[in-house]
MITOR-478923 format. One line per field, with one value per residue (C-alpha): residue in one letter; residue number from 1; x, y, z. Coordinates in nm, 3 decimals, decimal comma. Example, Ala and Ser with C-alpha at 12.3 -4.5 7.8 and 13.67 -1.06 7.14 Angstrom:
type: [A / S]
seq: [1 / 2]
px: [1,230 / 1,367]
py: [-0,450 / -0,106]
pz: [0,780 / 0,714]
//
This chain:
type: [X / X / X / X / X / X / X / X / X / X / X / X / X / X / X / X / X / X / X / X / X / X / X / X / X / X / X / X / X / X / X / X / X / X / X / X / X / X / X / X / X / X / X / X / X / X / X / X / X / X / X / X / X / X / X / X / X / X / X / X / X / X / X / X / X / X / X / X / X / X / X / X / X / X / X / X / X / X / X / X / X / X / X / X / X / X / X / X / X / X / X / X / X / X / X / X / X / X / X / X / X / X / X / X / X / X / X / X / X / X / X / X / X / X / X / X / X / X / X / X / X / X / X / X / X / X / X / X / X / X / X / X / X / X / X / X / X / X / X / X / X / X / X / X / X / X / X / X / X / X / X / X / X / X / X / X / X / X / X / X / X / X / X / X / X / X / X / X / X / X / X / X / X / X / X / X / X / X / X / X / X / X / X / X / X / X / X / X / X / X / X / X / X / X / X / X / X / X / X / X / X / X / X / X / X / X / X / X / X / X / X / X / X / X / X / X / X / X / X / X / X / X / X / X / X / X / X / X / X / X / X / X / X / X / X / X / X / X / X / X / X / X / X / X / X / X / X / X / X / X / X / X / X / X / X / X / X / X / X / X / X / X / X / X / X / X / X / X / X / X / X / X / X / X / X / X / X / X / X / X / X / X / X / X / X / X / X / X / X / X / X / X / X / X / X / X / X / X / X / X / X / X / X / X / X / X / X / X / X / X / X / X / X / X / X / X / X / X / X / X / X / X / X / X / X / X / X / X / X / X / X / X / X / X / X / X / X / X / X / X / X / X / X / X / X / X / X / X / X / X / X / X / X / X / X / X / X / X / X / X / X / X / X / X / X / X / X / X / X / X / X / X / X / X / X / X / X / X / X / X / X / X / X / X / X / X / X / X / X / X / X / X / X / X / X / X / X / X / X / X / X / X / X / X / X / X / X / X / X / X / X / X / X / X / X / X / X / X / X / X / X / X / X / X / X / X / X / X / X / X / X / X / X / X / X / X / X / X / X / X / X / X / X / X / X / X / X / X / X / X / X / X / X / X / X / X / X / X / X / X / X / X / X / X / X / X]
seq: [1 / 2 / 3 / 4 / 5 / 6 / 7 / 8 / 9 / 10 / 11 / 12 / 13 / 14 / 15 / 16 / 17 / 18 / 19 / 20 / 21 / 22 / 23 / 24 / 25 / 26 / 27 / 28 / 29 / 30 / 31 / 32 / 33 / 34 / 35 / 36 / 37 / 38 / 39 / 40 / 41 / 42 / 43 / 44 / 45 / 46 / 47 / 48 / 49 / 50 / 51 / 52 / 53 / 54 / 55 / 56 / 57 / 58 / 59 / 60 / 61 / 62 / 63 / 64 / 65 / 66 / 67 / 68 / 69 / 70 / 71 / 72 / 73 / 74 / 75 / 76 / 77 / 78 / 79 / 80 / 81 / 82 / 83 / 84 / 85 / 86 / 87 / 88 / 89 / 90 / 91 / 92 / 93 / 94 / 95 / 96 / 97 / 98 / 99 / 100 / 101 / 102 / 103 / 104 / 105 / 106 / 107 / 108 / 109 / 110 / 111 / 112 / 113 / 114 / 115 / 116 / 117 / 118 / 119 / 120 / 121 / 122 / 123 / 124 / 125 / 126 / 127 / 128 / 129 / 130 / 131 / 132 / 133 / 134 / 135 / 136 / 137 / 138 / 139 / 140 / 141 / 142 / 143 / 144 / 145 / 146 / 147 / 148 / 149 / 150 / 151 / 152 / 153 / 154 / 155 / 156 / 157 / 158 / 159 / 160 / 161 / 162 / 163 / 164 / 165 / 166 / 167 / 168 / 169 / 170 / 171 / 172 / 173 / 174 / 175 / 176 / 177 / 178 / 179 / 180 / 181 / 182 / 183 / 184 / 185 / 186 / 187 / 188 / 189 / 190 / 191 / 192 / 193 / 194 / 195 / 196 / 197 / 198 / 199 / 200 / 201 / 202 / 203 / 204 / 205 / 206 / 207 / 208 / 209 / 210 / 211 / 212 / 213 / 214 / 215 / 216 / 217 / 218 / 219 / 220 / 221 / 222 / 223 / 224 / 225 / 226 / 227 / 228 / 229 / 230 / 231 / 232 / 233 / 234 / 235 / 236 / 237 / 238 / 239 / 240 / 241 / 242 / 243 / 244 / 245 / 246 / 247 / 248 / 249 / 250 / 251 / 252 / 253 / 254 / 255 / 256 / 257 / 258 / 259 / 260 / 261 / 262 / 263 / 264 / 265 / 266 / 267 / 268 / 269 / 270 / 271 / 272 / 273 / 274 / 275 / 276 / 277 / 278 / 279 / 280 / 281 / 282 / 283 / 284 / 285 / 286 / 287 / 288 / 289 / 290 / 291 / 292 / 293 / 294 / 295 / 296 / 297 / 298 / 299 / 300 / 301 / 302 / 303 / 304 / 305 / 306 / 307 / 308 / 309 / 310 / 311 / 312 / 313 / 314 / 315 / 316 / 317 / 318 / 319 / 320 / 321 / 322 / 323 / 324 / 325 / 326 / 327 / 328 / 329 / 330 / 331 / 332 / 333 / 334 / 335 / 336 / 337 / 338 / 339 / 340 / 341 / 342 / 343 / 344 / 345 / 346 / 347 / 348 / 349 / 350 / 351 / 352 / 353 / 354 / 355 / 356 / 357 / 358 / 359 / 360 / 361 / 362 / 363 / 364 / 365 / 366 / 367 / 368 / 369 / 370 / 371 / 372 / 373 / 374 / 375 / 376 / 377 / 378 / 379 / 380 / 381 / 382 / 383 / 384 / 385 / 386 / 387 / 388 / 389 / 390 / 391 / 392 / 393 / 394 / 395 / 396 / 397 / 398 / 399 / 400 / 401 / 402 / 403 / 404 / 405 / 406 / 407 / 408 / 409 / 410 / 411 / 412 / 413 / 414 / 415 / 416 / 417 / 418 / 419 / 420 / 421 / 422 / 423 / 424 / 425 / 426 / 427 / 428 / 429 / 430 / 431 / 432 / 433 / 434 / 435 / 436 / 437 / 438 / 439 / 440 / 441 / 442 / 443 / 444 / 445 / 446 / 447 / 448 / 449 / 450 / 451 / 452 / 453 / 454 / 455 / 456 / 457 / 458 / 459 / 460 / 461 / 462 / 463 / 464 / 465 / 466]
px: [2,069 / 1,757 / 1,548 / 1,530 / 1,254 / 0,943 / 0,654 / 0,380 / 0,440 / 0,149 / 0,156 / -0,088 / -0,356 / -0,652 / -0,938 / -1,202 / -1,504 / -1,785 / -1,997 / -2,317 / -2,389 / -2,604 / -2,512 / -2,925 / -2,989 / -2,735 / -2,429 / -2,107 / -1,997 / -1,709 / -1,480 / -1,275 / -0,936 / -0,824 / -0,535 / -0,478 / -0,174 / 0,037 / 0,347 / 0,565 / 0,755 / 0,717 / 0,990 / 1,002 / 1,072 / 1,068 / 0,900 / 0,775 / 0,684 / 0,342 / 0,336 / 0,148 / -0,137 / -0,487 / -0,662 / -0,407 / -0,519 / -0,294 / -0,542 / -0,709 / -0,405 / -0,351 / -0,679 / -0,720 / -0,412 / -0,601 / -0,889 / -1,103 / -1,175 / -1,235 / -0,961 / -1,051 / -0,770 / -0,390 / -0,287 / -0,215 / 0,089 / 0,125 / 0,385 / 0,327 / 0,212 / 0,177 / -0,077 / -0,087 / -0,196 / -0,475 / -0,588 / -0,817 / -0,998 / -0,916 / -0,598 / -0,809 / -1,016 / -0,720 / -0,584 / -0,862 / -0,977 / -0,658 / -0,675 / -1,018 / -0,895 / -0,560 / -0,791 / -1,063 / -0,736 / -0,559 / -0,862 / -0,960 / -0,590 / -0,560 / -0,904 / -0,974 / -0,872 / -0,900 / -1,072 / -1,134 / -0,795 / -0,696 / -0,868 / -0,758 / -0,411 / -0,456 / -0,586 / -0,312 / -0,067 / -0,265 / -0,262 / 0,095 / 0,191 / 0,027 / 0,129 / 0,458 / 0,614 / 0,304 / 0,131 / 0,382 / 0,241 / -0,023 / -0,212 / -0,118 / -0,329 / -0,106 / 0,127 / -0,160 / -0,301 / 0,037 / 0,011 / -0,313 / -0,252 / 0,099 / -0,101 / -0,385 / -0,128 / 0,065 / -0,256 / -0,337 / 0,007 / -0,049 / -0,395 / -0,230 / 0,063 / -0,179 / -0,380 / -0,100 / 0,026 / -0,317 / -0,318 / -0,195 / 0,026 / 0,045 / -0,084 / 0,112 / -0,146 / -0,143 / 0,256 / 0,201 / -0,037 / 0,247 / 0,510 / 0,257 / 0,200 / 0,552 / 0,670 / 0,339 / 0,427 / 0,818 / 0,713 / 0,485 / 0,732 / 1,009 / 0,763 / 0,675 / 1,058 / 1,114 / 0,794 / 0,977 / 1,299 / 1,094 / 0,986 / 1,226 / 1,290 / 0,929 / 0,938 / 0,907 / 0,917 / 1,181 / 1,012 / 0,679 / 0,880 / 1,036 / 0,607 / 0,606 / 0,478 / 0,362 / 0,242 / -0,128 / -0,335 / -0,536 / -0,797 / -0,881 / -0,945 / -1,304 / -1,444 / -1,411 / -1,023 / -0,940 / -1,082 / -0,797 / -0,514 / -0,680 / -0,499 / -0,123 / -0,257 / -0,392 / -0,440 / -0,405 / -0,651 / -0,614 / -0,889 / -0,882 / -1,173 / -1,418 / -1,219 / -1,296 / -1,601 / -1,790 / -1,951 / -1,685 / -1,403 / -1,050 / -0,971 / -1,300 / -1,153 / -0,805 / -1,004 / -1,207 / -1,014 / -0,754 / -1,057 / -1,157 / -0,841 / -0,851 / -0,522 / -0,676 / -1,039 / -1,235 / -1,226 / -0,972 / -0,687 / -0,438 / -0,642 / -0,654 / -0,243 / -0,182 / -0,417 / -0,236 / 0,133 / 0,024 / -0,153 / 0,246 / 0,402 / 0,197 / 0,249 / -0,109 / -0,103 / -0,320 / -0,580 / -0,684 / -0,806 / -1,154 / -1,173 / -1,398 / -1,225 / -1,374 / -1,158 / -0,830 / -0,661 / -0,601 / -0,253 / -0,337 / -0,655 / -0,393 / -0,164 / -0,447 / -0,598 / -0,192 / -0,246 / -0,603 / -0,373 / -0,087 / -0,276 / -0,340 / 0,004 / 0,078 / 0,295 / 0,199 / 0,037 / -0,058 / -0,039 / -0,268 / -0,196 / -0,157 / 0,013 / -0,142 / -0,412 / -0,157 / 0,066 / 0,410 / 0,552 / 0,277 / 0,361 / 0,717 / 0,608 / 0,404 / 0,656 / 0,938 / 0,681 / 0,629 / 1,015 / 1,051 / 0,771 / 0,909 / 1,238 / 1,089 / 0,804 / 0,962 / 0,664 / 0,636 / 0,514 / 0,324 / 0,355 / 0,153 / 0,153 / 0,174 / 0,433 / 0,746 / 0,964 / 0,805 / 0,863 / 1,215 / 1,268 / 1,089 / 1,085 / 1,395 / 1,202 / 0,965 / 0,709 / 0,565 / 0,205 / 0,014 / -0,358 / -0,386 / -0,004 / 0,343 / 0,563 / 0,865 / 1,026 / 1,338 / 1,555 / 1,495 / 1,803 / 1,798 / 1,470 / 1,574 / 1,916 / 1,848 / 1,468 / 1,446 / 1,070 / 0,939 / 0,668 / 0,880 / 1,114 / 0,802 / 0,715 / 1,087 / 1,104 / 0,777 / 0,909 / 0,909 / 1,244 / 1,504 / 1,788 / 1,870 / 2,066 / 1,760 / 1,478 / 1,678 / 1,637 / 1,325 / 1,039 / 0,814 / 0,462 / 0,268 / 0,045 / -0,341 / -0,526 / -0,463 / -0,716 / -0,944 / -0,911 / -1,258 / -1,114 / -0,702 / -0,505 / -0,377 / 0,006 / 0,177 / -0,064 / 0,185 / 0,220 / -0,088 / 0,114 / 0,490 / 0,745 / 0,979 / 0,674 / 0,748 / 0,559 / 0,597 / 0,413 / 0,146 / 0,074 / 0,283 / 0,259 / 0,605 / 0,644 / 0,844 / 1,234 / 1,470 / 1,764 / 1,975 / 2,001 / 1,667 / 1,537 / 1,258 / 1,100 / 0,818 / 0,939 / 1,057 / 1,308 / 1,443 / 1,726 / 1,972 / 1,990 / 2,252]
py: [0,260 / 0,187 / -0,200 / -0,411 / -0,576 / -0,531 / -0,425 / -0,401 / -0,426 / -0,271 / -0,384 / -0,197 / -0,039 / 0,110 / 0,312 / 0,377 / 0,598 / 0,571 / 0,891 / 0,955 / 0,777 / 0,482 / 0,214 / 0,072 / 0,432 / 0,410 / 0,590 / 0,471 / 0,433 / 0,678 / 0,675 / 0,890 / 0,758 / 0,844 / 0,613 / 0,428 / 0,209 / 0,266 / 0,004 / 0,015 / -0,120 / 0,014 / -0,142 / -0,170 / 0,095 / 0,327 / 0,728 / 0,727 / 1,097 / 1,110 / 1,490 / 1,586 / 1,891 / 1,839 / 1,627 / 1,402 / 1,074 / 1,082 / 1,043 / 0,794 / 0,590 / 0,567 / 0,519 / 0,216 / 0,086 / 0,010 / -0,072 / 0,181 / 0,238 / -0,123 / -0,137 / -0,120 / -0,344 / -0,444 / -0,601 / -0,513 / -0,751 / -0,725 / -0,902 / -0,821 / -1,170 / -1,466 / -1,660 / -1,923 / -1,666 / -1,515 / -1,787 / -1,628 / -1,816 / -1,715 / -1,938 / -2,244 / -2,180 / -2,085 / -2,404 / -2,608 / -2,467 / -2,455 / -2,663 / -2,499 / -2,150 / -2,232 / -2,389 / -2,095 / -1,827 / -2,009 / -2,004 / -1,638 / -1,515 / -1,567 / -1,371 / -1,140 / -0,816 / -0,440 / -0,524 / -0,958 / -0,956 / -0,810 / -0,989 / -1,299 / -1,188 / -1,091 / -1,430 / -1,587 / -1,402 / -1,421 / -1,801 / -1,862 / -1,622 / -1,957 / -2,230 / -2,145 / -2,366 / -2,601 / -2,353 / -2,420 / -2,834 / -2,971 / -3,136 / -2,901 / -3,117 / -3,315 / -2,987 / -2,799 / -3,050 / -3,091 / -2,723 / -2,717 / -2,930 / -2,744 / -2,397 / -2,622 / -2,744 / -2,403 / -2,299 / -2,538 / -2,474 / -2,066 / -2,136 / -2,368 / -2,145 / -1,860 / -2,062 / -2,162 / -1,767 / -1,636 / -1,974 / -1,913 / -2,257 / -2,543 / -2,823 / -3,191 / -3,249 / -2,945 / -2,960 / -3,319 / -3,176 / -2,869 / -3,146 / -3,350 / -3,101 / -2,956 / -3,296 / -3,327 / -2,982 / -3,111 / -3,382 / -3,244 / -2,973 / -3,223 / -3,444 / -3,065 / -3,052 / -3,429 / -3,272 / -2,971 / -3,161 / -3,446 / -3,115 / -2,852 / -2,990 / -2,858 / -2,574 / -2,196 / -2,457 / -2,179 / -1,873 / -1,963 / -2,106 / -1,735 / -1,604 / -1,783 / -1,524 / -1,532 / -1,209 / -1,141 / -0,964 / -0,731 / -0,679 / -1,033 / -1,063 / -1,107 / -0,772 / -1,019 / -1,110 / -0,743 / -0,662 / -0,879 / -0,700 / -0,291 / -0,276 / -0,326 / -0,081 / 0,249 / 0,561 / 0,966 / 1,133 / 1,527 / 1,699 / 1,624 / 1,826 / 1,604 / 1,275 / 1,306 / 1,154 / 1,454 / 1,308 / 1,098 / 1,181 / 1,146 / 0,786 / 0,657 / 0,759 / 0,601 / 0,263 / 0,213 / 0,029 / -0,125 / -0,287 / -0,350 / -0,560 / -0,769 / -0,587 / -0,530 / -0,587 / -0,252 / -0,066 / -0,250 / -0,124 / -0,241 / -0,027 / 0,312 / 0,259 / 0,174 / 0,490 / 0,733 / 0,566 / 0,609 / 0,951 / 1,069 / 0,901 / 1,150 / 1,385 / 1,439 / 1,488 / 1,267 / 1,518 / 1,520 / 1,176 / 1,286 / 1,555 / 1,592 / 1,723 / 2,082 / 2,129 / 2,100 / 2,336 / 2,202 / 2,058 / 1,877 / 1,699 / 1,600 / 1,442 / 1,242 / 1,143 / 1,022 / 0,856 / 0,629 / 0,534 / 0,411 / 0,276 / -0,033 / -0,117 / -0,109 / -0,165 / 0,039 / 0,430 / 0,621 / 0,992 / 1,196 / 1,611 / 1,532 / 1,868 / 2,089 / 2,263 / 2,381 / 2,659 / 2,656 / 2,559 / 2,292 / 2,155 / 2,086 / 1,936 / 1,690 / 1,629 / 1,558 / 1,337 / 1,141 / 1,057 / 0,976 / 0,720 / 0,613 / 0,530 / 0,401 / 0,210 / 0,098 / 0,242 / 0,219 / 0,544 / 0,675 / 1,071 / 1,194 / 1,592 / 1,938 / 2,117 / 1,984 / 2,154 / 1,933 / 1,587 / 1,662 / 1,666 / 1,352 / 1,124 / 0,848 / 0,846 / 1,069 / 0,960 / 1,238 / 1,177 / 1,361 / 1,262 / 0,957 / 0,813 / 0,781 / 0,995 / 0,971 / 0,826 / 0,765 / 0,858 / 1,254 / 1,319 / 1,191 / 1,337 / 1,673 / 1,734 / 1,564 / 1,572 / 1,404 / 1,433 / 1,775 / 1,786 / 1,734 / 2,009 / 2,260 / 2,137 / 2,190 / 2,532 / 2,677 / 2,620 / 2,950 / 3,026 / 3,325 / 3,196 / 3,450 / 3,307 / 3,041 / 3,348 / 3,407 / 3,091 / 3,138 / 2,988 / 2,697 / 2,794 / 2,505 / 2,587 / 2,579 / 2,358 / 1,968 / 1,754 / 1,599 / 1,248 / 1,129 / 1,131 / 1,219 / 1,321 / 0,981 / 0,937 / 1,126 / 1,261 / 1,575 / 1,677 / 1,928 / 2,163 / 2,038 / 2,299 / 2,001 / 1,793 / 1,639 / 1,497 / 1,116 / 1,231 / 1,280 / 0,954 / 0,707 / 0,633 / 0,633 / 0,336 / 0,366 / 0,310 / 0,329 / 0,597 / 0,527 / 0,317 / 0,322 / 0,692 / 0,595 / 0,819 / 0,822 / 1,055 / 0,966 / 1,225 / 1,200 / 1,432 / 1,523 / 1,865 / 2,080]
pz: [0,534 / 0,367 / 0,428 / 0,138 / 0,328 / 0,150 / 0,345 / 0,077 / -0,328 / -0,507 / -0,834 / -1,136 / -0,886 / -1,049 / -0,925 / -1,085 / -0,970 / -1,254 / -1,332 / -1,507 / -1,802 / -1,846 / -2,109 / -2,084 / -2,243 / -2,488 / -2,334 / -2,320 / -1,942 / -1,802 / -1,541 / -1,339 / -1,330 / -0,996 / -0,989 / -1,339 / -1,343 / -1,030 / -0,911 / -0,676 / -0,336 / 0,003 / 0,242 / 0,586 / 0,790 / 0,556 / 0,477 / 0,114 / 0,012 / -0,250 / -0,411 / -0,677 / -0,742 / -0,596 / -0,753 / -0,894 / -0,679 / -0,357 / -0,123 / -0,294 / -0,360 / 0,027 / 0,087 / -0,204 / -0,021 / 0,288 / 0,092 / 0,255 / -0,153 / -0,333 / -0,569 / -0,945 / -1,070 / -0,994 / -0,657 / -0,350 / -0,137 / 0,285 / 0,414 / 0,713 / 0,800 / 0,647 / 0,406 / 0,725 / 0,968 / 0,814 / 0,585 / 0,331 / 0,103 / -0,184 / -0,154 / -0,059 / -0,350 / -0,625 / -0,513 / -0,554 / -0,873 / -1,031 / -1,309 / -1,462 / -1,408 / -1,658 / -1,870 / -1,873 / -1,913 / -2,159 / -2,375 / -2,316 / -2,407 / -2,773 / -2,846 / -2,601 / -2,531 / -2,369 / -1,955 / -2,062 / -2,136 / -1,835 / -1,595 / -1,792 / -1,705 / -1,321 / -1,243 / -1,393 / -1,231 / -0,914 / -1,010 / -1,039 / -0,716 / -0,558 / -0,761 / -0,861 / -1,126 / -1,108 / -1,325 / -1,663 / -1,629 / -1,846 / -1,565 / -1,256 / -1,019 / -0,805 / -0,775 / -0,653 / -0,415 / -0,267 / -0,248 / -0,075 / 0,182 / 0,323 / 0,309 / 0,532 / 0,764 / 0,814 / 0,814 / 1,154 / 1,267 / 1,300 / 1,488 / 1,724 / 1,828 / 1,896 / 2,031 / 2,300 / 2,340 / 2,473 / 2,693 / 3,040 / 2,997 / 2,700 / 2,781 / 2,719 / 2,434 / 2,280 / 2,239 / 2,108 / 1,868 / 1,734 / 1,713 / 1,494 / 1,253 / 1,249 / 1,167 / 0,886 / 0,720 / 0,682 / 0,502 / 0,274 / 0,205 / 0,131 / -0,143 / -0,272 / -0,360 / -0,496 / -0,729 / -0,832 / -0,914 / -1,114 / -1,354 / -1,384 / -1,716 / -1,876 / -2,038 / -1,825 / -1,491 / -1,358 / -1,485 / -1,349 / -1,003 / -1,018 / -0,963 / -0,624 / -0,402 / 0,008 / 0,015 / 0,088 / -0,173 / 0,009 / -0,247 / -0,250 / 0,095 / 0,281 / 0,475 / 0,786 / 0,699 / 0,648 / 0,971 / 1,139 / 0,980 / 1,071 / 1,323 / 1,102 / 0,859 / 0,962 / 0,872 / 0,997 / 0,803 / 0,655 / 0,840 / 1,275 / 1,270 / 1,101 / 1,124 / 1,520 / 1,673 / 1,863 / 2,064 / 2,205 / 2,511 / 2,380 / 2,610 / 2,427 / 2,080 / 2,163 / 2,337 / 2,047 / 1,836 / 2,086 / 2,237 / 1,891 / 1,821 / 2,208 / 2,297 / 2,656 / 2,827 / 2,777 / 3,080 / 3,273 / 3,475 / 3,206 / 2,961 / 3,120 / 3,209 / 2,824 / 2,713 / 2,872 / 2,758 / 2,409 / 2,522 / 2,675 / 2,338 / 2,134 / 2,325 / 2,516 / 2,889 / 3,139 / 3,250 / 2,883 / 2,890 / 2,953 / 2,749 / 2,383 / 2,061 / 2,044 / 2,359 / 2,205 / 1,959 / 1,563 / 1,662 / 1,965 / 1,752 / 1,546 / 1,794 / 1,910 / 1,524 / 1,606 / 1,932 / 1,777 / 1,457 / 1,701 / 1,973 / 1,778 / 1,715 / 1,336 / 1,103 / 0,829 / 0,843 / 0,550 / 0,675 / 0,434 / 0,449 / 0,854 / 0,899 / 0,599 / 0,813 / 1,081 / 1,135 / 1,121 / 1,472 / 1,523 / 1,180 / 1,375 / 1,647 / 1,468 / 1,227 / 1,516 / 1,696 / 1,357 / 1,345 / 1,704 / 1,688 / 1,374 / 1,556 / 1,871 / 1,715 / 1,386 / 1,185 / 0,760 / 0,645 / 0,357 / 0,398 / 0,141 / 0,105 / -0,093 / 0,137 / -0,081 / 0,204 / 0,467 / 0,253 / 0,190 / 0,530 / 0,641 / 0,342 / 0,246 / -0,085 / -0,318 / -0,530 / -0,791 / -0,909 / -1,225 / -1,303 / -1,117 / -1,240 / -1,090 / -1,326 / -1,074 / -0,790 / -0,639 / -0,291 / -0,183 / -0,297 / -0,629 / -0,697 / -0,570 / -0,666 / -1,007 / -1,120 / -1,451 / -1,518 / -1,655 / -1,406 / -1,105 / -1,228 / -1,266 / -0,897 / -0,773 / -0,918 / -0,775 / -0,371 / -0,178 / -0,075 / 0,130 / -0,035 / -0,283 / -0,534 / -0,530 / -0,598 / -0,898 / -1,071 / -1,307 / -1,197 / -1,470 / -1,441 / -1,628 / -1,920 / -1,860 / -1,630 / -1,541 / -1,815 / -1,727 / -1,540 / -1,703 / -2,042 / -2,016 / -2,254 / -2,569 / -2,482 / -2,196 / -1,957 / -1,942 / -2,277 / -2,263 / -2,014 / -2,054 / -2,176 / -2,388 / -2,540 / -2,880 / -3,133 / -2,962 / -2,678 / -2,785 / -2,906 / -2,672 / -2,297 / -2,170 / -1,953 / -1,575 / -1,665 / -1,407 / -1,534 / -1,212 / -0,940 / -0,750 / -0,933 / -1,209 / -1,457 / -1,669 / -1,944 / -2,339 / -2,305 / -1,929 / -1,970 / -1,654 / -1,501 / -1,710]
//
């Protein structure tokens, strides 16, 4: 049965690369759209599936998710941890500046619009994710300070407790000092909700309460604060040729970022023993500890661009084309490894791929993209047995198969070439190349609408399978 724990909720992600064209000389500035709009939820211990053509912004969705690519626009939610553990400042400062940033949005609403307006609108919603119903007052200040000084207590609470975990024993004091600020924190919370009752009568109170959100927003967060959460989310990149230092043994690869993270003392006893259990996890046998990448065949590269990602303990790992390059029995292998870590280890997966054979197998969900937008998504068997988008059909109907009675169904090749993701196509991006496109889609986005339980389309006309 599928979580309904959320692990990350990615809500309008953009990316943006710009190209030539300078506005100083007169030219209007351009963009590649890589990703331009995408939302969705990624729960725990789940495989999502990405699929798409090349080009259509898979890898740099997973890679924007990890921030390894600033993000454009949109946010990004971990809840991983909490807002008390890591502490970034952008909550301190939200917080504190609350009352001139409703002021400065309110007034840029009513008469801005195109990117003004929608910055205008991310901060507010970033806004209210903190301040909850607070942000539907007139004079938000008390809410907010109230606010403020929980977040800095949970804040002291988190530092205290792993403070007293990496301490060999708590001292008297120190428990003195947790019972202190447990006992502060309840307090605060309980004049937070005396607050909340006193104004529950003001207008869009509950709708604004209904924003309240303790996920972290990963593009807000300092260089220094993402650092400290690397090692949840991580990444298995396409090529283990070049993602694979040279010059470096395969124990130094693996140690790198577990020393990195303070998980053990580089080069200690407890080290090399934890090495080689995530080296037989993976897969990798002992004597290869000291060995350098060009030694090792494609598949066994892979298994230990595997072994680095896991090492660290994460929670999240965006797998991008991790089998592609292989052949077809190490494809297997890496694939069955993949599922028994994901049992073992509770991992989160984002498989992204073009092998539509492979993500059936693997993924609890799919995810269809088409220049740089999510046109479909919903469980592998929905999206499979019942594809309601025009492009996922044309995908479906192009696998290789022995089946017979399947190599008679007629196969959808696309017309022409993908447009261009510098300047795409006014309406649906798919109407250039889809075999059913009508006059309305040329000239309207269709928005995501869920047509069942769980299985969303972008399509005007999302007609089932006859």
């Amino acid at each position: 049965m599928q979580s309904t724990k959320k692990l990350l909720s990615i809500v309008d992600l953009k990316k943006y690369f710009p190209v030539s064209g300078s506005p100083r000389l007169g030219h209007k500035k351009k963009f590649i759209r890589a990703n331009n709009g995408i939302t969705l939820d990624i729960y725990r211990g789940e495989t999502l599936g990405l699929v798409g053509e090349s080009g259509c912004g898979k890898s740099t969705f997973g890679r924007t998710l990890l921030q390894l690519y600033e993000q454009s626009a949109g946010s990004t939610l971990y809840y991983g941890k909490t807002l008390a553990e890591i502490a970034p400042v952008y909550v301190e400062k939200a917080l504190q500046n609350a009352p001139k940033i409703l002021k400065s949005c309110q007034k840029k609403l009513p008469y801005t619009n195109g990117l003004e307006l929608a910055h205008a609108k991310a901060d507010l919603e970033n806004l209210f994710r903190l301040l909850g119903g607070f942000g539907a007052l007139e004079d938000c200040r008390v809410g907010a300070s109230l606010l403020l000084q929980k977040h800095r207590t949970a804040v002291a609470i988190a530092k205290a407790e792993s403070a007293s975990n990496s301490a060999s024993a708590a001292t008297v004091s120190h428990s003195e000092k947790l019972t202190t600020l447990h006992t502060l924190l309840q307090e605060q919370e309980t004049r937070l909700q005396e607050l909340k009752k006193q104004c529950a009568n003001v207008a869009h109170f509950t709708e604004c309460e209904a924003c309240l959100d303790g996920g972290i927003d990963l593009c807000r967060l300092t260089s220094s604060e993402m650092r400290r959460l690397r090692g949840d989310l991580q990444i298995v990149f396409q090529d283990p040729y070049s993602s694979l230092d040279p010059r470096m043994t395969v124990g130094q690869i693996i140690e790198e970022g577990v020393a990195t993270h303070r998980l053990f003392p580089k080069g200690s006893p407890q080290m090399r023993e934890y090495l080689l259990d995530v080296m037989q996890k993976c897969g990798l046998q002992a004597h290869m500890l000291h060995r350098y990448p060009h030694q090792f065949s494609g598949g066994q590269r892979q298994r230990v661009s595997i072994a680095r990602a896991l090492a660290v303990k994460p929670q999240f790992v965006v797998c991008d084309e991790c089998v592609s390059a292989l052949d077809v029995s190490i494809q297997a292998q890496i694939i069955n490894l993949l599922l028994e870590l994901k049992e073992k280890e509770g991992l989160t997966y984002l498989f992204i791929s073009h092998d539509l054979s492979v993500v059936r197998f693997l993924c609890d969900r799919v995810g269809v993209m088409y220049l740089g937008n999510l046109v479909e998504i919903g469980s592998t068997k929905d999206v499979y047995k019942d594809p309601r988008h025009p492009y996922t059909v044309t995908l479906l109907s192009l696998i290789p198969s022995t089946d017979p009675n399947v190599q008679k169904r007629d196969r959808i090749i696309p017309k022409g070439n993908p447009p261009s993701p510098i300047d795409p196509p006014i309406g649906c991006p798919f109407h250039t190349r889809c075999y059913m496109a009508q006059e309305v889609c040329r000239h309207r986005m269709p928005p995501l609408m869920e047509v069942s339980l769980g299985h969303s389309v972008a399509c005007h006309f999302p007609a089932p399978k006859q």
